[in-house]
C-alpha positions as CSV (number, residue, x, y, z in Angstrom):
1,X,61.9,-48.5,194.1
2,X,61.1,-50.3,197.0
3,X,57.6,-50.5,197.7
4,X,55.2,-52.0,200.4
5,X,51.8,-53.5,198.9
6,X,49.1,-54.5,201.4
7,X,46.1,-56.4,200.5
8,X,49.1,-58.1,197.9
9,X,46.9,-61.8,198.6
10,X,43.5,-60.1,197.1
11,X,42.6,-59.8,193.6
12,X,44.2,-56.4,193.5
13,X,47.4,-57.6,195.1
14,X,47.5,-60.9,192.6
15,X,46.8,-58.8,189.9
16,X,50.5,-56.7,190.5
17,X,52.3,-59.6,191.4
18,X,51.3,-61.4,188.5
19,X,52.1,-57.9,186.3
20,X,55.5,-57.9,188.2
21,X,56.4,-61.4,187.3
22,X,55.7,-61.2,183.7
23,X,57.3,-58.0,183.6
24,X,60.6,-59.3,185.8
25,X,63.2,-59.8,183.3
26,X,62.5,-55.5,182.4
27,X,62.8,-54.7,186.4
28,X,65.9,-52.6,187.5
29,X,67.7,-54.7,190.4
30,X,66.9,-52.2,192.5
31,X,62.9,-53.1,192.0
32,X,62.3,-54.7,195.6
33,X,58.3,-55.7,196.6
34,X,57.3,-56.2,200.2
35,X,54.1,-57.9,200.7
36,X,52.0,-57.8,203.8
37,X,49.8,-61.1,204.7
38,X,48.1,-62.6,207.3
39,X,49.3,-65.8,206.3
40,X,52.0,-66.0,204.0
41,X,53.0,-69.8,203.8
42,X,49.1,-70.6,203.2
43,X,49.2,-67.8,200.2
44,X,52.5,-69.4,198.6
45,X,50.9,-73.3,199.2
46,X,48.3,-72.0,197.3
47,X,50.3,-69.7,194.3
48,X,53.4,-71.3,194.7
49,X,54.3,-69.3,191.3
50,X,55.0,-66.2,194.1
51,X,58.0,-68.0,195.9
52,X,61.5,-68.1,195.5
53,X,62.0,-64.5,193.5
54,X,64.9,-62.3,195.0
55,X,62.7,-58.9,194.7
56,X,60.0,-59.9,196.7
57,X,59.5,-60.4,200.4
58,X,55.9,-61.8,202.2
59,X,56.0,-60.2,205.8
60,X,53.1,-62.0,208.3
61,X,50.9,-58.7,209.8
62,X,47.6,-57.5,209.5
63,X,46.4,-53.3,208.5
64,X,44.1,-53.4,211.8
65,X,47.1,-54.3,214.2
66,X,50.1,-51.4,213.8
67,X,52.6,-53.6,216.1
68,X,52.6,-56.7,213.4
69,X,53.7,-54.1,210.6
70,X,57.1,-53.6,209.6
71,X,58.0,-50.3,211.1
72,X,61.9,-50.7,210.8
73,X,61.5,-51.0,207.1
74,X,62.6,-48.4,204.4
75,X,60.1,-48.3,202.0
76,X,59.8,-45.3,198.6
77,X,56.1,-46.2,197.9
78,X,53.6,-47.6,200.0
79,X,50.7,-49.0,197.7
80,X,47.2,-49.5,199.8
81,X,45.0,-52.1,198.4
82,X,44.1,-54.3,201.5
83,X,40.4,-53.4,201.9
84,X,38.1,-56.5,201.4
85,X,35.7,-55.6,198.6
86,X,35.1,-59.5,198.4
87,X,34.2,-60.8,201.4
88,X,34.0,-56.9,203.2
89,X,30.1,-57.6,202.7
90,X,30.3,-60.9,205.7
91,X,31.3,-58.0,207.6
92,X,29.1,-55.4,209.6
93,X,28.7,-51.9,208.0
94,X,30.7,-51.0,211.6
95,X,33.0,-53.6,211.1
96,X,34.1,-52.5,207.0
97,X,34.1,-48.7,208.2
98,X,36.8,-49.4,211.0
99,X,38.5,-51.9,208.4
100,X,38.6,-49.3,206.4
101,X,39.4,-46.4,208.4
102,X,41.8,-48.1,210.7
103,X,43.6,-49.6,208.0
104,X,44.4,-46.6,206.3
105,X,45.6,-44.9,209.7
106,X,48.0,-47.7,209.9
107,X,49.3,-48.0,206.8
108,X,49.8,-43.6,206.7
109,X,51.8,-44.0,209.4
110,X,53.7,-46.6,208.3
111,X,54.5,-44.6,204.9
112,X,55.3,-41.7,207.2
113,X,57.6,-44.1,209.5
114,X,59.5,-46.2,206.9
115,X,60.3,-42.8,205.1
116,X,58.0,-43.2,201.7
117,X,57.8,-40.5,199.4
118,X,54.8,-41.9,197.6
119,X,51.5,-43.1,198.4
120,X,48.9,-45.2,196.5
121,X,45.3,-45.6,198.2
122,X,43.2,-48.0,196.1
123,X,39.6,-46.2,196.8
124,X,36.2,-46.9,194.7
125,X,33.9,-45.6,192.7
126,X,31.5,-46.6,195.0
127,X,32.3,-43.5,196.8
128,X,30.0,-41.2,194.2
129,X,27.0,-43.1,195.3
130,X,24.3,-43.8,193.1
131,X,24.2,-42.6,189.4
132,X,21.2,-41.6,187.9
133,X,19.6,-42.9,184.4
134,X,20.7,-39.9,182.6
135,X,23.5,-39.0,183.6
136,X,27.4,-39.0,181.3
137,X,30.4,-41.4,182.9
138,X,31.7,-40.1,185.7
139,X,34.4,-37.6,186.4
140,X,36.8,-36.9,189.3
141,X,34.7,-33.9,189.7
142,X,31.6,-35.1,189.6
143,X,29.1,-34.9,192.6
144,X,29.1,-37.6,195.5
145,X,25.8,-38.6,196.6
146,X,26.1,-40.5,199.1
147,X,24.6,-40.2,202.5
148,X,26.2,-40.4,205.2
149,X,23.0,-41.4,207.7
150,X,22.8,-45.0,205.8
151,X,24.7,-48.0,207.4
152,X,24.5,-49.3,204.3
153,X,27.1,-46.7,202.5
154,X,29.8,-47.9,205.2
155,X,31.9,-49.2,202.5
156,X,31.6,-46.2,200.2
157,X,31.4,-43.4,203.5
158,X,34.7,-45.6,204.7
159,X,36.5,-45.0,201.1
160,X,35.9,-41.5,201.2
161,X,36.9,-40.6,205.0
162,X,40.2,-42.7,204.1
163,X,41.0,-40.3,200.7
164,X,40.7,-37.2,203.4
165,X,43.2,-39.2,205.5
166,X,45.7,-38.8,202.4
167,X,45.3,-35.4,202.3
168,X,45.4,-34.9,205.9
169,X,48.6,-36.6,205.8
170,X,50.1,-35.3,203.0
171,X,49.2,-31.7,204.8
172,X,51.0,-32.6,208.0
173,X,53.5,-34.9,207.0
174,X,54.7,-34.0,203.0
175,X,53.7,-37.6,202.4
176,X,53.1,-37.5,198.4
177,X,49.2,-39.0,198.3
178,X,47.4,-40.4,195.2
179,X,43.9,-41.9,195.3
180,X,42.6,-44.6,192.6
181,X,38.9,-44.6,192.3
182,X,38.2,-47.7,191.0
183,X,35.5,-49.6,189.4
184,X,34.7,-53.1,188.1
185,X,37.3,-55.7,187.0
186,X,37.9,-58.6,185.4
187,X,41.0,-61.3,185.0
188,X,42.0,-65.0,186.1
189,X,42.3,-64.2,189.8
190,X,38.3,-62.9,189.9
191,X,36.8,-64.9,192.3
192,X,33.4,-66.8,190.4
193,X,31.7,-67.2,193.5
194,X,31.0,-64.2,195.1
195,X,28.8,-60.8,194.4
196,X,30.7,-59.7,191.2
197,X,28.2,-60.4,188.2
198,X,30.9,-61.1,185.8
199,X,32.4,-63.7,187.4
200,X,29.1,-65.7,188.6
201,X,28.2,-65.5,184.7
202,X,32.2,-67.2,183.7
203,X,31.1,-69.7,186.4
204,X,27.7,-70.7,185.0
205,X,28.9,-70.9,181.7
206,X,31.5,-73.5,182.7
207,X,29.7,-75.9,185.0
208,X,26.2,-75.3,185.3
209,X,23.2,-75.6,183.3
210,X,22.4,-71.8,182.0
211,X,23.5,-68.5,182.8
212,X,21.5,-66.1,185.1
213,X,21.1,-62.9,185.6
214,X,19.6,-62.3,188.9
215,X,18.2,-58.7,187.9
216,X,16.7,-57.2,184.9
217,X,19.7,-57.2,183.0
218,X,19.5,-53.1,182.4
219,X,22.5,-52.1,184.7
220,X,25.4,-50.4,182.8
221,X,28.6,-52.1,183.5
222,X,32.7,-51.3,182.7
223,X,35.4,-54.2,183.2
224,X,38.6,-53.2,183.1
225,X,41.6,-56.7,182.6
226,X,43.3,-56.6,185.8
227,X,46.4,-56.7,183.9
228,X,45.3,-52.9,182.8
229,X,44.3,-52.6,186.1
230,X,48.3,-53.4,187.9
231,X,49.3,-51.3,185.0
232,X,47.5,-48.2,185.9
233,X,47.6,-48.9,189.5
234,X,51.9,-49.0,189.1
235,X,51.7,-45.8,187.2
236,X,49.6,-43.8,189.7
237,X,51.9,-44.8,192.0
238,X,55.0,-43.5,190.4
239,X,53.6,-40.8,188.0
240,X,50.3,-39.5,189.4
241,X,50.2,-35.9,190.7
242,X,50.3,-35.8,194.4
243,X,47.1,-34.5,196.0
244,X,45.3,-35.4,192.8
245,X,42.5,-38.6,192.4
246,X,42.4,-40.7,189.3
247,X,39.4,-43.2,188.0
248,X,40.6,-46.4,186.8
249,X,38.5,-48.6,184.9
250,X,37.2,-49.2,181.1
251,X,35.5,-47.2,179.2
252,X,33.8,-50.1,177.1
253,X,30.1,-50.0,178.0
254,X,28.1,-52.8,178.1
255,X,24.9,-53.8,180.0
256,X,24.6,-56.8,182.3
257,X,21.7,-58.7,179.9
258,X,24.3,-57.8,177.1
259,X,27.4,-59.2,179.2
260,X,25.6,-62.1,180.1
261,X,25.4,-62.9,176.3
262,X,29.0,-61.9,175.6
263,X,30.1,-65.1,178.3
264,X,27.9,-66.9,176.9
265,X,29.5,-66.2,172.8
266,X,32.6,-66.8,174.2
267,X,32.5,-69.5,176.3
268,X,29.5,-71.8,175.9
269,X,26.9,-70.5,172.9
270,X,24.4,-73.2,173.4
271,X,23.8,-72.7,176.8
272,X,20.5,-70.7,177.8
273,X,20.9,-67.4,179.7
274,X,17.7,-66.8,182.2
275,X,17.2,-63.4,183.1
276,X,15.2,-63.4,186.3
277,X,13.7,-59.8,186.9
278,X,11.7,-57.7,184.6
279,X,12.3,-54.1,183.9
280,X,10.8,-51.2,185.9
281,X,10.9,-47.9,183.9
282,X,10.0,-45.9,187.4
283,X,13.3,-47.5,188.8
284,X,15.2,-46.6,186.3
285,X,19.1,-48.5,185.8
286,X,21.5,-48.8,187.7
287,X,25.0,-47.3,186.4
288,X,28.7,-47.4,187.2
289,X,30.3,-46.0,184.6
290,X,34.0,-44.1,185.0
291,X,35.3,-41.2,182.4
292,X,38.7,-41.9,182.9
293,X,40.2,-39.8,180.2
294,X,42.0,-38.1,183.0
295,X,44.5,-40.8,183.2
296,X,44.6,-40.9,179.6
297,X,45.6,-37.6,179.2
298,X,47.8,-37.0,182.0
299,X,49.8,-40.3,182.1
300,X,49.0,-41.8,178.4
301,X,47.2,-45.3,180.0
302,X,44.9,-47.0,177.9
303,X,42.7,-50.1,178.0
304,X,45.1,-52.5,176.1
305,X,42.9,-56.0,176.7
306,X,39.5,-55.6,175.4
307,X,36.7,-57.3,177.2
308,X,36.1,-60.1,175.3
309,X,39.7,-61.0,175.7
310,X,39.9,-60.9,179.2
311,X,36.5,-63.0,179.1
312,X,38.3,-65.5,177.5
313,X,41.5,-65.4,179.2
314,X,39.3,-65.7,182.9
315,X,37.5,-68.9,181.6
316,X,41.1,-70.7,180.3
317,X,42.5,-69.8,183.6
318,X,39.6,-71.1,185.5
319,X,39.6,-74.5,183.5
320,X,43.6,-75.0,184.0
321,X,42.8,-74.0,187.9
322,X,40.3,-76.7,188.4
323,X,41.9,-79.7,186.2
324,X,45.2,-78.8,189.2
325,X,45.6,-82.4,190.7
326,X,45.1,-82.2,194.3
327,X,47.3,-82.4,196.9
328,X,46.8,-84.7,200.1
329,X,48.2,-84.4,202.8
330,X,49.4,-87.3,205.2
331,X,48.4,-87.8,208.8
């Protein structure tokens, strides 16, 4: 295999590399990673663990500008995970729909150009719109709603147009096309200081003075380990049934009042967790909730670090990361 992974400096992208170096010593020789980035030598400054391995390459591009890619290349699998679900919301809804639609473009044709057989697109959940109160975990074949007339479904509208672009392209071109639909996640390369719930409570509960929960706590929540997550993403890639989308995510279910709590157990049980909004029964809760027994039953992946582990292992990693002495530079 030699495989091209963009977005390989994002969460996603740490969370294979990470899989691939623990797995190394298992890899056939033939296993070689390409890994597109902005700005390579400031990633490997940063995660110097990524440097100095004969299988993987860092080439300096970017998804929106098709002349910095590496269109000589050979590639077997192209894996597409370079949409920023962190800091996508600093963007415009215009701005994250041509990120995402451009991107995707770029990255088809260079699957189609470097002569891959096989295509990963990382897509979201986000793409079924809301779910209501009532309603089971959802399938591959359950009903999107999501409109298209709100600015504020560009990221989810975005995801969607670029899954048709894998079928358009695997209908013109023979370009084998799999789409990951996936949810929440959790793991030692989550950043604590953005949107993701999860991670703001591992931050609280390790430097600040209580835990909060900016709603009412009712939302219904998975979190899948993002060492699951590489897992599944890597066998999607190589096993998943062309034409076919998969959901990846947990099936543990937990609520965010009842998450907050868990972080709390784990990591600091005398501090207090404030829950800031109060429940509206009109409003209903909020879920995201995947079924994902059809990549159980098709490809045999399971959820192999429960949540409470991968709680625990986030908050170590976050500890070790900020006890790193600091490097000064001269001049």
């Amino acid at each position: 295999m030699h495989i091209f992974l963009s977005g390989g400096t994002g969460f996603f992208g740490r969370s294979l590399l990470r899989f691939f170096l623990n797995k190394e010593r298992n890899f056939p020789s033939l296993l070689k990673v390409m890994v597109l980035s902005r700005d390579p030598n400031s990633f490997l400054q940063r995660y110097p663990e990524f440097s100095g391995h004969d299988w993987i390459r860092f080439h300096t591009g970017d998804i929106l500008d098709s002349d910095s890619l590496p269109t000589r290349e050979k590639f077997t699998h192209v894996l597409h995970a370079a949409t920023d679900s962190t800091l996508g919301l600093e963007l415009s809804p215009s701005a994250r729909f041509r990120q995402i639609y451009d991107g995707t473009r770029n990255i088809l044709d260079l699957a189609i150009s470097s002569g891959a057989r096989r295509f990963l697109l990382t897509s979201s959940g986000a793409i079924y719109g809301a779910q209501l109160q009532n309603e089971q975990p959802l399938t591959e074949h359950s009903s999107i709603n999501l409109s298209v007339n709100s600015a504020a479904n560009a990221y989810g509208v975005g995801k969607l147009v670029a899954e048709h672009l894998c079928a358009l392209y695997e209908d013109e071109f023979g370009l084998e096309t799999i789409v990951a639909r996936c949810f929440a996640f959790v793991g030692p390369d989550l950043p604590l200081n953005v949107h993701f719930a999860i991670g703001n409570f591992v931050r609280d509960a390790l430097w600040r003075d209580q835990i909060v929960v900016q709603g009412d706590g009712s939302d219904l929540r998975t979190y899948l380990d993002q060492d699951d997550l590489a897992n599944w993403l890597l066998t999607l890639l190589e096993k998943g049934r062309s034409r076919e989308v998969y959901n990846v995510g947990s099936d543990e279910v937990v609520s965010i009042a009842d998450l907050a709590y868990l972080v709390r157990e784990l990591i600091a049980p005398n501090k207090p967790v404030r829950i800031l909004g109060k429940f509206d029964a009109s409003q209903g809760r909020s879920r995201y909730v995947p079924d994902v027994g059809k990549a159980k039953s098709e490809l045999g992946l399971h959820v192999t670090v429960p949540l409470a582990e991968s709680i625990r292992r986030t908050a170590q990693a976050k500890r070790d990361e900020n006890h790193k002495p600091c490097t000064i530079k001269q001049g």
